[in-house]
C-alpha angles and dihedrals in degrees: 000000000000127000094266092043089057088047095048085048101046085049089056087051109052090039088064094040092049093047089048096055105349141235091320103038101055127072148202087246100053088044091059097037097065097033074061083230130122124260095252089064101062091044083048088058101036114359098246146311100325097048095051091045089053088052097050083047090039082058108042091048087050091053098038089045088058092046093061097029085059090049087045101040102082128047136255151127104326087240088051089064104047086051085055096047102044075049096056091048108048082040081060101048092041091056094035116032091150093058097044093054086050091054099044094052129080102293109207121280095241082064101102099167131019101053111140087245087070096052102048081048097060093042079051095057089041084049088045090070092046095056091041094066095050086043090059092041086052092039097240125143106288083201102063094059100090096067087035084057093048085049086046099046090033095060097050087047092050092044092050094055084056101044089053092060099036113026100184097146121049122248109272090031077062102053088035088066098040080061098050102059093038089050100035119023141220087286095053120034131154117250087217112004121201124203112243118280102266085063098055090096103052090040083080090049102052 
């Protein structure tokens, strides 16, 4: 192999064994072990445990920040993008479970930056001006849309981590009833609720 080819292996290795039992419970052993390469090798490439693990985070933020900045980018009816974003996420958990289980559990102490917290957090301050607006043109309280963004970006996470274990609903089902409740309310929920039309062709994919 060349040098990048190792690196790109040994990558591949340690993201399924840290989706498999996390930060703590894998090993530079067991890294190596199963890339069938020595132990100075892997601390050639990355210098250990902790700089492989940031590059596999470093990665999957990169990729799951694209995902929602592409459903966010362009504007649209404020339902529209929620139904975007519930989509991008769940796209992203669908094509990349093991990152996002690597994402979603303890990240090291000595990682500072990166943890999936952070980043809800930062789609949640993009999705607070958003509200805000609506907020003005309804004549609610503009000041109020930053925890109503956290309720609205922590529910899709939530729901994201328990779709990935159980997957009962399809994908878009799945987006279609997150609306539903984010859009409508309890008190008015929608008996079936359909994704928007631009979204009729991927539903069946999903």
């Amino acid at each position: 192999m060349t040098a990048a080819e190792r690196r790109q292996q040994l990558l591949d290795v340690s993201r399924k064994l840290f989706a498999e039992k996390g930060f703590e419970g894998t090993s530079v052993e067991e890294i190596a072990a199963r890339a069938e390469v020595s132990k100075p090798v892997v601390y050639e490439h990355f210098g250990g445990k902790e700089g492989i693990y940031a590059v596999v985070v470093d990665r999957e933020i990169q990729a799951l920040t694209d995902a929602l900045n592409g459903a966010l980018e362009k504007g649209h009816h404020p339902k529209v993008l929620v139904e975007r974003s519930a989509l991008a996420l769940l796209g992203y958990i669908e094509d990349n479970e093991d990152g996002f289980r690597i994402l979603v559990r303890d990240s090291p102490v000595a990682q500072a930056t990166g943890t999936f917290s952070s980043l809800i957090g930062d789609v949640a301050t993009q999705v607070e001006h958003l509200l805000a607006d609506q907020f003005t043109k309804q004549h609610l309280d503009p000041r109020t849309a930053p925890i109503y963004a956290q309720m609205l970006v922590g529910m899709v996470a939530l729901t994201g981590q328990h779709w990935l274990d159980s997957r009962s609903l399809k994908k878009a089902d799945v987006a279609a009833n997150l609306v539903n409740l984010a859009w409508n309310g309890l008190a008015g929920l929608e008996r079936r609720p359909r994704l928007s039309e631009q979204h009729s062709a991927p539903q069946d994919q999903g």
